[in-house]
C-alpha positions in Angstrom: -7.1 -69.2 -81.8 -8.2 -65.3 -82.0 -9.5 -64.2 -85.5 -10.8 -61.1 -86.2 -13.8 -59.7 -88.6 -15.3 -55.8 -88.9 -18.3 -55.0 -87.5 -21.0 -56.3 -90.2 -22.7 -52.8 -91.6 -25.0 -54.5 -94.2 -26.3 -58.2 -93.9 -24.4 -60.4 -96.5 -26.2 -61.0 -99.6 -26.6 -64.2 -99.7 -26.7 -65.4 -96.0 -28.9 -62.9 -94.7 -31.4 -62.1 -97.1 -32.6 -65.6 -96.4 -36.3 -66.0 -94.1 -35.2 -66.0 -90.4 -36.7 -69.6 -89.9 -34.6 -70.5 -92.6 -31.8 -68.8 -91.2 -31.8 -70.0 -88.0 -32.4 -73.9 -88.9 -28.9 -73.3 -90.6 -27.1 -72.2 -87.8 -28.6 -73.9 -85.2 -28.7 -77.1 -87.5 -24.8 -77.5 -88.3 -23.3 -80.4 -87.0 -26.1 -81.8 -85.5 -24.4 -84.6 -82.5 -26.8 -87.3 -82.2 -25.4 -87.8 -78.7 -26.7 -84.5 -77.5 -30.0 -83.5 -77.0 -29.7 -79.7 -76.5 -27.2 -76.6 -77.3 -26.2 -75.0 -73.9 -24.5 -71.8 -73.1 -23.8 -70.9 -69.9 -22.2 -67.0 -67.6 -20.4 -67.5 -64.5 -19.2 -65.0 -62.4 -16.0 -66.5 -60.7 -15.2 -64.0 -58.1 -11.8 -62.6 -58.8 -10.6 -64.9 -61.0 -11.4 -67.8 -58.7 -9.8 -66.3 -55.2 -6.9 -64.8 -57.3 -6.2 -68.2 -59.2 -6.8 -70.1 -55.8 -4.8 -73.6 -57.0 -7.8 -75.6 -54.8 -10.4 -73.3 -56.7 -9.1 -73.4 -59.8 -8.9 -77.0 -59.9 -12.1 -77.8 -58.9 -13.7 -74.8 -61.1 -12.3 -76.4 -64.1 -13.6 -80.1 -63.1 -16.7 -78.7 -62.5 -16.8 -77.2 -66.3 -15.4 -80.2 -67.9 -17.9 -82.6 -66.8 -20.6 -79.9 -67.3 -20.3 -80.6 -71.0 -21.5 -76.8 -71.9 -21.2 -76.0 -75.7 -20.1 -72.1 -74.7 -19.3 -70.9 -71.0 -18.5 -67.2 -70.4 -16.7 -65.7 -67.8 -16.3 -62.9 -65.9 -14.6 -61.1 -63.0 -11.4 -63.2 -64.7 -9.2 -61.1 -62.7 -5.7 -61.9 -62.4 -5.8 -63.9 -66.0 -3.7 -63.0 -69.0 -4.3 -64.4 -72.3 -2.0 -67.7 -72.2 -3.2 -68.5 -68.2 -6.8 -68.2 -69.9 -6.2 -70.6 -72.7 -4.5 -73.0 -70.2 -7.4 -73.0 -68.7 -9.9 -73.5 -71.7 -8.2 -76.4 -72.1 -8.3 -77.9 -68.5 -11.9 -77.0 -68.8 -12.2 -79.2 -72.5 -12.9 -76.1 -74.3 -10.6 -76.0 -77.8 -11.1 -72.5 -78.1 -11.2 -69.5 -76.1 -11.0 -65.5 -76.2 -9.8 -63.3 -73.2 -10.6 -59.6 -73.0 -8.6 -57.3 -70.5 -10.8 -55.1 -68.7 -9.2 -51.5 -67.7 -10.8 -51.8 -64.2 -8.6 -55.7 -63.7 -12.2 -57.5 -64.1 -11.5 -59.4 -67.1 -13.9 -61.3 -69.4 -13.4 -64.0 -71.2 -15.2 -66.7 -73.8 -14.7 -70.7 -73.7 -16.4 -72.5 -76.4 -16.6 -76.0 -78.1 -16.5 -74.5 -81.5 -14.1 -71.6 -83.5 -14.4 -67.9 -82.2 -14.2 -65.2 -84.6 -13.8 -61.4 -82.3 -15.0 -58.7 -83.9 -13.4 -55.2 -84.1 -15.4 -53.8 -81.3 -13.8 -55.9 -79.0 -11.0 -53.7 -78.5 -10.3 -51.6 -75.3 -9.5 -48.9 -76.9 -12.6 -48.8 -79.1 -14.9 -50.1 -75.8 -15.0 -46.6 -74.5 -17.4 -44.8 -76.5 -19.8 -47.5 -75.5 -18.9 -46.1 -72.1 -19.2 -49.4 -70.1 -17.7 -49.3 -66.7 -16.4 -52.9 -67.1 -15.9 -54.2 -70.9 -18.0 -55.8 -73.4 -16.9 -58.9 -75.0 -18.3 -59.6 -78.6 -17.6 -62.5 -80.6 -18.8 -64.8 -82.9 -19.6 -69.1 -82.3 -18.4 -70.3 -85.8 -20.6 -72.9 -87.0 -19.6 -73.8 -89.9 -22.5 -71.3 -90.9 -22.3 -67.6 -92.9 -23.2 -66.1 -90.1 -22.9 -68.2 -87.0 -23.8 -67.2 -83.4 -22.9 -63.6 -82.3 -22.2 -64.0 -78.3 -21.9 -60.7 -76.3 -20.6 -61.3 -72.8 -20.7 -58.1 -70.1 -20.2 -57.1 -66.6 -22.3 -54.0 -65.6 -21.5 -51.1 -63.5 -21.4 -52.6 -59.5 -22.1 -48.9 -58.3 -25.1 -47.1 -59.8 -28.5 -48.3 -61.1 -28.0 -44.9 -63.2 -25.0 -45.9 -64.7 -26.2 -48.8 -65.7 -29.0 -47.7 -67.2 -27.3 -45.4 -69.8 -24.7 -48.8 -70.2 -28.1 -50.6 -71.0 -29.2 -48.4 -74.0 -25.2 -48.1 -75.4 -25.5 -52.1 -75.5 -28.6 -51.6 -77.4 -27.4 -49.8 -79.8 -24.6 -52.1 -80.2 -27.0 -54.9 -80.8 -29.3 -53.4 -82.8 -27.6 -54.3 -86.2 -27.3 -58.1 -85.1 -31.4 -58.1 -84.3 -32.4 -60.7 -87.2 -29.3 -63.2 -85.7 -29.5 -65.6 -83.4 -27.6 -63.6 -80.8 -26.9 -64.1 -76.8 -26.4 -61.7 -74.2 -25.2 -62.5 -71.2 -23.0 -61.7 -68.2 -23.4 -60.1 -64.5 -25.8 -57.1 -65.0 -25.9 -56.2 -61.7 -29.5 -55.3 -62.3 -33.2 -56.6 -60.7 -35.6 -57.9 -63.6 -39.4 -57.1 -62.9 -40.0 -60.4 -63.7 -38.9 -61.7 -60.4 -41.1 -58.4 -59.0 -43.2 -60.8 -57.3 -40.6 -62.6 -55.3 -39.1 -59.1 -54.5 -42.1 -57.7 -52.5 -42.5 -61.2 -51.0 -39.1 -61.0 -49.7 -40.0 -56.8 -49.3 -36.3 -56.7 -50.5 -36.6 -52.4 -50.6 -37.6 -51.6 -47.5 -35.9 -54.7 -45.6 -32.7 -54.7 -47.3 -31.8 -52.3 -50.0 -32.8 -49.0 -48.3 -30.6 -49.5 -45.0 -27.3 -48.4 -46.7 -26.6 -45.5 -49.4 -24.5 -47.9 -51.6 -27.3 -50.3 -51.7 -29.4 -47.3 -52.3 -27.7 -46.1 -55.4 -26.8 -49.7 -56.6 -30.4 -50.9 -56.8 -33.0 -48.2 -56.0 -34.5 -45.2 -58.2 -34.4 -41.5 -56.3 -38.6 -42.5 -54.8 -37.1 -45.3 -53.4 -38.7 -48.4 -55.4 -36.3 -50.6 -57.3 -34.8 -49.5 -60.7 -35.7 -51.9 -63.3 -35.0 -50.0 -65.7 -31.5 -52.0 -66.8 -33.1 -54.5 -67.7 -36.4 -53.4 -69.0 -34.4 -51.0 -71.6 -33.3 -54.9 -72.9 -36.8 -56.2 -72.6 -38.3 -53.6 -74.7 -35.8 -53.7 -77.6 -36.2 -57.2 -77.9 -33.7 -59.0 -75.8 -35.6 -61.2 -74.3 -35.7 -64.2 -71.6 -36.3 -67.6 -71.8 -40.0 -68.7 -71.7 -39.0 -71.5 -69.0 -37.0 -70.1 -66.2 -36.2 -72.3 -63.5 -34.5 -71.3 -60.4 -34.6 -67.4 -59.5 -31.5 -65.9 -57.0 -27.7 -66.4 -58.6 -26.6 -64.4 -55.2 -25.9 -65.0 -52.7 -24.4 -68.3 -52.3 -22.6 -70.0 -49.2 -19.4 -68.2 -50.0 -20.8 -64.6 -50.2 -18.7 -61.6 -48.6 -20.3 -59.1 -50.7 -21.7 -56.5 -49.0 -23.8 -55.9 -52.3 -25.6 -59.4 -51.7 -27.6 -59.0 -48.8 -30.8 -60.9 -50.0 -31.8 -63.4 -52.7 -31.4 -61.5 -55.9 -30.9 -62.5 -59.9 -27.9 -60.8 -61.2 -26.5 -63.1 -64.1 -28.5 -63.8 -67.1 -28.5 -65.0 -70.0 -30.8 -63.5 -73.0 -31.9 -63.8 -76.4 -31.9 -61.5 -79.0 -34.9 -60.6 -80.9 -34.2 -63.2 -83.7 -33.4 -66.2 -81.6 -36.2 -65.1 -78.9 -38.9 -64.8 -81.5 -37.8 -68.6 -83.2 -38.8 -72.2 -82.7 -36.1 -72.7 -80.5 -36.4 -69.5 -78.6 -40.0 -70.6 -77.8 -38.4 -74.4 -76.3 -35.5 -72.7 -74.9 -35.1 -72.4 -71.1 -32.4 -71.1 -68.1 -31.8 -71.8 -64.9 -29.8 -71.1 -62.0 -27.3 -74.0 -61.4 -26.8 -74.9 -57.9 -24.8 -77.9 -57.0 -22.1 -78.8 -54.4 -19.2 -77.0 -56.2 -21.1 -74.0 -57.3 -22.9 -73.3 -53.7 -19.4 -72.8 -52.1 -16.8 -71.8 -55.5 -17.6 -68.7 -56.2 -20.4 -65.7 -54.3 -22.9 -66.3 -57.6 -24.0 -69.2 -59.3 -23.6 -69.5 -62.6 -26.7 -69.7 -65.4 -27.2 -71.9 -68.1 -29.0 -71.4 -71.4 -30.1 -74.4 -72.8 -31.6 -74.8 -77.0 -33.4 -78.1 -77.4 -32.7 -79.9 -80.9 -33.9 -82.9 -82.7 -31.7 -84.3 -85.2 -30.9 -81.2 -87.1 -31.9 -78.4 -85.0 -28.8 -77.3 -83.3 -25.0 -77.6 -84.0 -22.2 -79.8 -82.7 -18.8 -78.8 -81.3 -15.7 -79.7 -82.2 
């Protein structure tokens, strides 16, 4: 179930030489299910590999998945999963394929999807360093059944330093940057504020009720004058890598199962964006996310996972296998 590919340096001269519209109704038109009305990809954090492959959590996290019906689910803090426990759980889950990505610092991520994965070279531990991520970055491609398919990049952000993050912010970038005119997704737990929730921030006065009271707190979310860095994700906003036009539902911490010291307030950590071709598309424009919170997911895990969802007529988006 693993393929590999190199890292595209020119577009291929037939698939992408073609208009972006016309690119884009390819790939998200293949396969089109006339069962389903939308394309949905969704990031979960899962805590430590769901309380260190918790039997009880396990179980129920992989219930919960099934009868979600998502087309792509990414994972992270998969810790404690090798390859073969991942795929056993892929398929629990109703996912035929799957990808798992070791992490040096034991907080795995790794890739369910409905349709073929093809890794690229990248996604290689050894090769991961010059990106200089504290975590890992997982890069693959959603096969469907197009030249060029869905480039997904799945990533966990430094937990420590706003800093750190910042300089991880413009090395994804310039991952990225080749892959602009594709309908690529990032996604993952950035461990980052947006100032797009700005608003809800000073309502809640997050900086001066919250993050200021203790230095890791400090260093994790606040700039050296004390306001809160947003420069994480801004560096993504400005080079394209955009959000949904509809978001619905705003904090993905903390839920009712939250011992982390980090989640002290009602704070968006886990997105899901769009790359600058898909964001800038007809169905970028109707795409929306939101913040699933249900009965499993207030009490599995300490965030709640995100969904990406693509609306599609008849021939707008593709169809699992």
């Amino acid at each position: 179930r693993r393929s590999t590919m190199p890292l595209p340096t020119a577009p291929a001269p037939a698939a992408l030489r073609r208009p972006l519209a016309a690119l884009l109704a390819a790939v998200l038109g293949a396969r089109a299910a006339p069962s389903r009305d939308a394309f949905r990809i969704c990031v979960y954090n899962v805590r430590e590999g769901l309380g260190h492959l918790d039997r009880r959590s396990v179980g129920r996290f992989a219930a919960w998945a099934r009868s979600a019906n998502f087309d792509v689910l990414g994972i992270t803090e998969a810790n404690g999963f090798t390859g073969e426990l991942f795929a056993g759980l892929a398929r629990r889950c109703g996912f035929r394929f799957c990808h798992f990505l070791p992490a040096k610092t034991g907080f795995h991520l790794g890739l369910f999807s409905r349709f073929p994965l093809r890794v690229y070279e990248d996604d290689v531990p050894s090769n991961l360093s010059s990106l200089h991520l504290f975590h890992a970055m997982l890069h693959a491609r959603v096969d469907l059944g197009t030249p060029v398919g869905m480039p997904v990049f799945l990533t966990h952000l430094n937990p420590f330093s706003a800093a750190a993050r910042r300089e991880e912010a413009r090395a994804i970038v310039r991952s990225t940057r080749r892959f602009r005119d594709l309908p690529f997704v990032l996604m993952g737990d950035f461990n980052s504020l947006s100032p797009l929730d700005a608003q809800a921030h000073s309502h809640e006065d997050l900086t001066a009720r919250l993050l200021s009271k203790r230095r890791a707190l400090r260093n994790k979310f606040l700039r050296s004058d004390g306001s809160i860095d947003y420069k994480p994700l801004e560096t993504f906003y400005r080079a394209g890598i955009q959000e949904a036009h509809v978001r619905d539902g705003f904090a993905t911490v903390p839920t009712d199962n939250a011992d982390d010291g980090h989640h002290v307030g009602s704070m968006r950590l886990d997105y899901v964006l769009l790359g600058p071709g898909l964001a800038q598309s007809e169905w970028g424009r109707g795409a929306s996310v939101r913040t699933l919170r249900d009965e499993v997911t207030r009490n599995l895990s300490d965030h709640f996972p995100v969904v990406l969802t693509l609306p599609r007529g008849e021939r707008d988006a593709p169809r699992g296998r």
